[in-house]
C-alpha positions as CSV (number, residue, x, y, z in Angstrom):
1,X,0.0,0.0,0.0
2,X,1.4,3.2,-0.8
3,X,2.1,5.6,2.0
4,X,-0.5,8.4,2.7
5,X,0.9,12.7,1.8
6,X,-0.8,15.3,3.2
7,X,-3.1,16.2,1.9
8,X,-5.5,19.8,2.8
9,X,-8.2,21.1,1.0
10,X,-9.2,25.0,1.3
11,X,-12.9,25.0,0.1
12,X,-14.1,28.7,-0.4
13,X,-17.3,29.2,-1.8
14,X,-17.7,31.6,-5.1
15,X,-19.1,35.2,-4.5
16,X,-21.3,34.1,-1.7
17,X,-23.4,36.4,-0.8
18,X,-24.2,37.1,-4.4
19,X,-24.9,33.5,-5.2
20,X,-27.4,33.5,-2.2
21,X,-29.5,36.1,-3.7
22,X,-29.0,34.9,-7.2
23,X,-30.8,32.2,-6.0
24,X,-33.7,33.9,-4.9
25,X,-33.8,35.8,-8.1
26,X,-32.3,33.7,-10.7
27,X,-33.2,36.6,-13.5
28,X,-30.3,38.2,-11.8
29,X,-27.7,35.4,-13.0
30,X,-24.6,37.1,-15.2
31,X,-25.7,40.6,-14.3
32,X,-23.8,42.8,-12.4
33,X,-25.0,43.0,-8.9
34,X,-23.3,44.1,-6.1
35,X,-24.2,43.3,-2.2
36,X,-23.5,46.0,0.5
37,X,-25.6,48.5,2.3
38,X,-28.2,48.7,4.7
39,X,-31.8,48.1,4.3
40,X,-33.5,51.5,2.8
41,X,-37.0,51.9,1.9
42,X,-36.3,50.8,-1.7
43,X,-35.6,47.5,-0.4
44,X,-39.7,47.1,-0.1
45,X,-39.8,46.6,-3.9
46,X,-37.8,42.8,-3.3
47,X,-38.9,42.1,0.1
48,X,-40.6,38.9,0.1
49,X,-43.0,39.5,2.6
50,X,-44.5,42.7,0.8
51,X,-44.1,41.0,-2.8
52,X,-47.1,39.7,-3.8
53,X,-45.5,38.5,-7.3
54,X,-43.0,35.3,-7.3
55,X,-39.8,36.9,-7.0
56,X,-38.2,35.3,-9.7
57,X,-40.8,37.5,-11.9
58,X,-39.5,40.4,-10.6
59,X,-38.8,42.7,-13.7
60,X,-35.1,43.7,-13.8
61,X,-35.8,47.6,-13.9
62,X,-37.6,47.2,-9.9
63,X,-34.4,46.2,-8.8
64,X,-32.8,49.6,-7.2
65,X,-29.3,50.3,-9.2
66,X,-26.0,51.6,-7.6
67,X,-26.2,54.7,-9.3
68,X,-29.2,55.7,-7.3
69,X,-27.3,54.6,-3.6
70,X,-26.4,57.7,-1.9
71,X,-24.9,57.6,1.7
72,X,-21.9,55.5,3.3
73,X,-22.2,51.7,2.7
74,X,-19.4,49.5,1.8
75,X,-19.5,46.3,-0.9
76,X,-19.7,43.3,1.1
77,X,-19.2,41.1,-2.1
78,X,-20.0,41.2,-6.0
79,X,-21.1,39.4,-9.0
80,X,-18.3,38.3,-11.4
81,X,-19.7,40.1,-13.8
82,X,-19.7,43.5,-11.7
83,X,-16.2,42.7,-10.5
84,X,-15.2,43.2,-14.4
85,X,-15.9,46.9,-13.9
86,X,-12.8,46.9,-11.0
87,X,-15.5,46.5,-8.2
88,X,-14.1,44.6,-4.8
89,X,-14.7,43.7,-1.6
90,X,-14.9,46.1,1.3
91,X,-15.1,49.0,-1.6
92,X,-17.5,52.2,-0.7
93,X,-20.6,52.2,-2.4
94,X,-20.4,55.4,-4.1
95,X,-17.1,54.9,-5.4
96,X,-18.5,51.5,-7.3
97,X,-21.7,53.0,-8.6
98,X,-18.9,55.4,-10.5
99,X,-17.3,52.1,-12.1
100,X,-20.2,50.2,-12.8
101,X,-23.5,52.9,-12.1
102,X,-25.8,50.4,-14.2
103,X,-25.3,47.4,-11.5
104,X,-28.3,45.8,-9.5
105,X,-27.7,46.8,-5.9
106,X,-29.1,44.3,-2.8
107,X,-28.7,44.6,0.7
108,X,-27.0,41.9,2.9
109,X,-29.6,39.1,4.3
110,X,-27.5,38.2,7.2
111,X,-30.1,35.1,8.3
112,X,-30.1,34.0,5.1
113,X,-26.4,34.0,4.6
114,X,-26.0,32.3,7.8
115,X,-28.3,29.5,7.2
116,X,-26.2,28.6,3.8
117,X,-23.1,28.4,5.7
118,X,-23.8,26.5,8.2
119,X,-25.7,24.0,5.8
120,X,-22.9,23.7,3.2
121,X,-20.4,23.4,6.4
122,X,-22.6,20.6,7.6
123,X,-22.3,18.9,3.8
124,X,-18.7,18.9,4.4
125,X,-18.1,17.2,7.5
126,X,-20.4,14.6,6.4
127,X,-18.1,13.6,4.3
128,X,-14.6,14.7,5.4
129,X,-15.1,15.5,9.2
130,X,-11.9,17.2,9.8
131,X,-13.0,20.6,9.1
132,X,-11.7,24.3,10.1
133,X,-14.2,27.1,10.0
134,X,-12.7,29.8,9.0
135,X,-15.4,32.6,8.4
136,X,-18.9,32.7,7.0
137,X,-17.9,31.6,3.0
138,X,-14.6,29.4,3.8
139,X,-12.9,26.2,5.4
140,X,-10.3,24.1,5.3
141,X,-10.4,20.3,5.4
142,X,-7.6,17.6,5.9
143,X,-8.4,15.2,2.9
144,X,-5.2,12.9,4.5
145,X,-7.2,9.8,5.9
146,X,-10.8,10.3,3.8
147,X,-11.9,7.8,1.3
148,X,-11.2,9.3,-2.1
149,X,-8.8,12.4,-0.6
150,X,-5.6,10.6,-2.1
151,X,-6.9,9.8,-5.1
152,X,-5.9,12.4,-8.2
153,X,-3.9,14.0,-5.8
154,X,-7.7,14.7,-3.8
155,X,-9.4,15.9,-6.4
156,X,-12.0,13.1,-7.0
157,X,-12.8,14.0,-3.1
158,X,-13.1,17.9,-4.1
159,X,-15.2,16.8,-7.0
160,X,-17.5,14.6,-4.5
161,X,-17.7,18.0,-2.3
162,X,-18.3,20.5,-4.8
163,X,-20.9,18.4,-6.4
164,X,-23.0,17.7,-2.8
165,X,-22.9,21.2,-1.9
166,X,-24.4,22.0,-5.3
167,X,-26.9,19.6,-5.6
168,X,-28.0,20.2,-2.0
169,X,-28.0,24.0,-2.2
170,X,-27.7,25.3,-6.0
171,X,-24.0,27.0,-4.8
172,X,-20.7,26.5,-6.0
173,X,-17.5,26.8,-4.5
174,X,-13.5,26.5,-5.8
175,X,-11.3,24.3,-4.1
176,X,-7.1,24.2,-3.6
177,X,-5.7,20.9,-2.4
178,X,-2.1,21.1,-1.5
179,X,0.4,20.2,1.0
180,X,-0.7,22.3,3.2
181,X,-3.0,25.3,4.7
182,X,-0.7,27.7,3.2
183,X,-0.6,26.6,-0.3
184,X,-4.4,25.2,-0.3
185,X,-5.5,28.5,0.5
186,X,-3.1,29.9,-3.2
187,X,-4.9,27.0,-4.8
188,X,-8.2,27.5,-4.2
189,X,-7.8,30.9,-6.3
190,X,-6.1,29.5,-9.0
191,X,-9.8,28.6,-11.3
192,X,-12.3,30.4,-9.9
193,X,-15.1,30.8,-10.0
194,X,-16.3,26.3,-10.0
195,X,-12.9,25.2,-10.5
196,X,-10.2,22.9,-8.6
197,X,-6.5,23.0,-8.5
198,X,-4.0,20.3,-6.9
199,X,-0.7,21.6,-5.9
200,X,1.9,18.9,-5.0
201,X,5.7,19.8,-3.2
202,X,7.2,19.5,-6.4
203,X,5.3,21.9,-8.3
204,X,6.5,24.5,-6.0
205,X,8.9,26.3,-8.3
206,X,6.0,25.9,-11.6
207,X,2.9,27.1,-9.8
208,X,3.7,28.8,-7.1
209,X,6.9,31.1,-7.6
210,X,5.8,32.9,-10.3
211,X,2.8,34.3,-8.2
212,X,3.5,38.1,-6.6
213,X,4.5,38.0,-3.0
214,X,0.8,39.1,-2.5
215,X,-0.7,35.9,-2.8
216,X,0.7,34.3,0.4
217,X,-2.2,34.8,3.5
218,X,0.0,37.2,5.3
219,X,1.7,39.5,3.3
220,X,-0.4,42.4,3.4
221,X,0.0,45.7,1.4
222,X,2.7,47.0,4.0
223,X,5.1,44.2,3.5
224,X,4.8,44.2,0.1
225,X,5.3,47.5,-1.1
226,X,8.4,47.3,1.1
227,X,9.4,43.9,-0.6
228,X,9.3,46.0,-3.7
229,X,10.9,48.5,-3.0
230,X,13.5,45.8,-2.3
231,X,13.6,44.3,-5.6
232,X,11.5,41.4,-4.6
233,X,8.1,40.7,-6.7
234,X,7.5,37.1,-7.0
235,X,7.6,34.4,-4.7
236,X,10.1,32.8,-6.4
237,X,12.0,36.0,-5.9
238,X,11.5,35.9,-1.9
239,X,12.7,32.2,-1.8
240,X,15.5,33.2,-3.3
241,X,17.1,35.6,-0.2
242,X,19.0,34.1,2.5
243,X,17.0,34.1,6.0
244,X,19.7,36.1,7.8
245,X,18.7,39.3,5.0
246,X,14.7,38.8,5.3
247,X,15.2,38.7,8.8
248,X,17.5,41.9,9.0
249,X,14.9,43.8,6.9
250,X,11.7,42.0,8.6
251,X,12.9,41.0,12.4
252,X,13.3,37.7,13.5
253,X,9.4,36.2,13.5
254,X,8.3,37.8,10.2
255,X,11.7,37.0,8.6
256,X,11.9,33.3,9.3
257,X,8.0,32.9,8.2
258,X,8.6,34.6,4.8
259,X,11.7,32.2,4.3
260,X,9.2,29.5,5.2
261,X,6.3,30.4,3.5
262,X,8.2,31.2,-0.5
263,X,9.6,27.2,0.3
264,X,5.8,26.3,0.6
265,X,6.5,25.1,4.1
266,X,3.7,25.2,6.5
267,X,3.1,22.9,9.6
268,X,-0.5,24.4,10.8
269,X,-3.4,21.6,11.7
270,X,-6.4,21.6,10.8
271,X,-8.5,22.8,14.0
272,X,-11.8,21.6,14.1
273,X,-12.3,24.0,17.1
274,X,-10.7,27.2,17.8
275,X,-11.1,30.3,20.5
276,X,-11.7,33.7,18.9
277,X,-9.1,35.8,19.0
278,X,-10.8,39.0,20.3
279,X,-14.2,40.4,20.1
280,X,-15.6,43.7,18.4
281,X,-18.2,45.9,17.3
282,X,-17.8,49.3,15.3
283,X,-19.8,51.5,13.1
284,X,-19.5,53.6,10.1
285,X,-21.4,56.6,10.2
286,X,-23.6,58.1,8.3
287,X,-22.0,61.9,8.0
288,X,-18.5,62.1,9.3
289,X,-18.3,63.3,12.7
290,X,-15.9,66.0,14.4
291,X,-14.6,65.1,18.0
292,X,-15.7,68.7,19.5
293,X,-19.3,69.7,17.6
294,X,-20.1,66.3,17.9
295,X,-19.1,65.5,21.0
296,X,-22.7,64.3,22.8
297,X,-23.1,62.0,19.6
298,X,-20.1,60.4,19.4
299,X,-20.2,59.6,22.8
300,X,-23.1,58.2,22.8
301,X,-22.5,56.1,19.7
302,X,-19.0,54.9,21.9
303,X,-20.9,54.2,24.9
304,X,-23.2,51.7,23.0
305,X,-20.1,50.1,20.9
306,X,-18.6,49.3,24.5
307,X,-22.2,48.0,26.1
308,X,-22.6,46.2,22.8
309,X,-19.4,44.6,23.4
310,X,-19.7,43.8,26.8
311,X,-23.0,42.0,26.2
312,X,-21.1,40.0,23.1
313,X,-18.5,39.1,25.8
314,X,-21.5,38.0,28.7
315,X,-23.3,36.0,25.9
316,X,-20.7,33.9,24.6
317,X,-19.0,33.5,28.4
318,X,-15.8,35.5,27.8
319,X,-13.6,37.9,29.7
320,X,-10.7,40.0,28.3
321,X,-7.4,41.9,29.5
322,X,-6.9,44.1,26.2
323,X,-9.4,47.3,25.2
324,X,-8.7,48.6,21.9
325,X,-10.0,51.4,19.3
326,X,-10.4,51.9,15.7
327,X,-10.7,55.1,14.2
328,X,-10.8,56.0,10.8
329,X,-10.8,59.3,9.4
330,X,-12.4,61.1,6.2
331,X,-9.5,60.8,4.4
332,X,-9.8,56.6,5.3
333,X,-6.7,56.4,7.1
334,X,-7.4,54.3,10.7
335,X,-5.6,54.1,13.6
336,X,-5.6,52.0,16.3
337,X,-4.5,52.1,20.0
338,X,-5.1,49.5,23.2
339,X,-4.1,49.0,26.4
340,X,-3.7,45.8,28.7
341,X,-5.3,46.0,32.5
342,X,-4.6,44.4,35.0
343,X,-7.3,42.3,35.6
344,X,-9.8,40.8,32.8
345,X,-13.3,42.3,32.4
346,X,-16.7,42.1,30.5
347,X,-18.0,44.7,32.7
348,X,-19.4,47.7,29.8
349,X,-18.0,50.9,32.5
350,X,-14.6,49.1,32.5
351,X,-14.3,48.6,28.6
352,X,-15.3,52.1,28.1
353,X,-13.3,53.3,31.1
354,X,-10.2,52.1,29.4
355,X,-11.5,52.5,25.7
356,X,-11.8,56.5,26.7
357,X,-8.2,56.2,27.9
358,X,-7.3,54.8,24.4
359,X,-9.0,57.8,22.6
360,X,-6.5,60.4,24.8
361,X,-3.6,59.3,22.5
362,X,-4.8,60.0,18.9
363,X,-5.2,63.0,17.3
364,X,-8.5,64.0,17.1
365,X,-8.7,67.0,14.6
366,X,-9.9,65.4,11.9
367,X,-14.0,64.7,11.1
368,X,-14.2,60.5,11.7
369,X,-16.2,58.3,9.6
370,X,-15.8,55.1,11.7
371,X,-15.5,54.3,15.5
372,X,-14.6,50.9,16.4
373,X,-14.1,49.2,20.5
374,X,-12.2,45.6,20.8
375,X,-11.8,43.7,23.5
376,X,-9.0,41.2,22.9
377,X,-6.9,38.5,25.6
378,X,-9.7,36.9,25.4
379,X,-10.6,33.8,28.3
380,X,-13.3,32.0,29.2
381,X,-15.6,32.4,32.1
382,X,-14.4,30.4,34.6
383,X,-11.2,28.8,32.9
384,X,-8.7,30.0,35.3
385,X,-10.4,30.6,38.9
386,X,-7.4,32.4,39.9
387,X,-7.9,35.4,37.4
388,X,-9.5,38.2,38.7
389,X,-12.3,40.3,37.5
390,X,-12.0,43.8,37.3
391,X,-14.1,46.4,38.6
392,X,-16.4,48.4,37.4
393,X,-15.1,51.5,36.5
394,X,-16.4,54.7,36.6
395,X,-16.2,57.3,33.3
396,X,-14.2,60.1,33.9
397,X,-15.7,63.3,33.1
398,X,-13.1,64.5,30.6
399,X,-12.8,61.8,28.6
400,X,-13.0,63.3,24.9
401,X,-16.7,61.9,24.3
């Protein structure tokens, strides 16, 4: 019998929030549509409870279009067809409706979206139970010791997946088998939107090298423009520097996982169960707000971000040591700040006690369009009896709002 490889499967499902509505309204299918936004008023013309016509007959000139959207919503995901016209995730809406004014704009049906993933996540696991959840639309699986995930390199095993979660739900999904979680995740984009790509080690220096340094989970914009500026483009380009220089130019952690990561090396499980990291709520507003003439506002918006996380924190039985804020400006630059107390909290006064004291140390001259409160360190309830609660805290009376 020949010996088992490695063999792990990131699964990511294609556009999927689009697909979820396209499913409600197939006559939207190769249009460009984009998902983002709150509900408005508009929205009544495609609710289902106040549409008396099936809503696949909905004619395509009921549907509100992006060139009508005015106010400060973000694109949550988009049609392949709309993302032709440069239009991306996490994009504001007023900027896309420049791109592509014509495209078919629907808001985000958060139930809905949750019911799909948990029902394609529950297709999975019935057939490859080692599965890690990694967010609403994605997961990896280890394909190692499952019937069929050896075969073709796991592909007839992706083809078994892909086909139950369509026939079950009417979505598709792209999948990367590889080596590992790393190089899964690189394969999973390489045929999308339906597609599936097999990566073994010794196709390192074909399929993956040529790829910008971009396209390794991790490398964010940061890190690569300074790559660039380096000389470095490619992956194949960053395997190529001796650890000692990526680690002079990158420090010791980040060094030594870039000289890992362009060799394809990667020894992450797959974690079927995992601890959040931290937990947070923040809000984009509707006008952009100045720290002094809108003092009483803002501090009431950042009083409820802190009692909405507290009550995230009581509901799901955490506690945390580290308060943080996010605040980003009209001019979209953010900035962050946090501090660590001595004693782990859930308590709302406490998180905005110490959230207030984050807000002292950035400028506040500028208007702000979003206000954010996390709570990180997380532990659970009752995990370690010797850690102490904090107090309640009482809010100082100059704290900035």
């Amino acid at each position: 019998m020949a010996e088992k490889i490695r063999r792990i499967a990131h699964l990511d499902m294609d556009a999927f929030y689009a697909s979820v509505e396209l499913l409600r309204y197939p006559q939207l299918k190769g249009l460009q549509v984009v998902i983002g936004g709150g509900r408005r008023a508009v929205d009544a013309v495609i609710d289902p409870e106040q549409q008396a016509r099936a809503l696949q007959r909905i004619p395509l000139d009921e549907f509100p279009r992006l060139k009508d959207y005015v106010g400060r919503g973000v694109i949550t995901t988009a049609t392949y067809a709309a993302r032709q016209f440069g239009i991306g995730s996490a994009m504001g809406l007023m900027k896309a409706a420049r791109l592509c004014p014509q495209a078919i704009l629907l808001p985000v049906d958060f139930p809905e979206i949750r019911r799909y993933s948990r029902a394609f996540k529950a297709i999975v696991t019935e057939i490859a139970p080692l599965m890690e959840d990694r967010g609403v639309d994605e997961v990896y699986i280890d394909f190692t010791d499952v019937p069929g995930g050896q075969r073709e390199g796991g592909r007839v095993l992706a083809r078994l997946i892909q086909k139950s979660i369509f026939d079950q739900t009417g979505l598709t999904c792209s999948v990367g088998v590889a080596p590992n979680k790393l190089l899964a995740k690189m394969a999973s984009e390489f045929n999308k939107p339906k597609g599936i790509s097999i990566v073994f080690e010794e196709d390192l220096q074909e399929k993956i090298w040529p790829l910008a340094c971009r396209k390794i989970n991790g490398i964010g914009p940061k890190a690569d423009d300074k790559l660039r500026r380096l000389g470095i483009n490619t992956i194949g380009e960053l395997a190529q520097q001796e650890l000692g220089w990526l680690i002079d130019h990158f420090g010791q952690k980040t060094g030594a996982w870039m000289h890992e990561a362009a060799h394809g090396r990667d020894n992450r499980p797959v974690v079927t169960e995992s601890e959040p990291v931290s937990i947070s709520r923040e809000t984009t507003f509707e006008r952009d707000l100045h720290a002094v003439r809108d003092k009483a506002e803002l501090g009431a918006i950042f009083t409820r971000l802190c009692e909405q996380v507290a009550d995230d924190l009581q509901r799901k039985g955490y506690v945390g040591k580290t308060i943080g804020i996010k605040l980003r400006y009209d001019d979209f630059k953010c900035v962050t700040r946090d501090l660590t107390l001595a004693a782990c909290t859930s308590d709302a006064q406490a998180i905005r006690h110490a959230a207030g004291l984050c807000l002292k140390r950035v400028p506040l001259h500028q208007r702000l369009r979003l206000l954010g409160v996390r709570v990180g360190s997380l532990s659970r309830i009752g995990a370690d009896e010797g850690a102490q609660q904090a107090e309640p805290a009482t809010v100082l009376s100059d704290q900035l709002f």
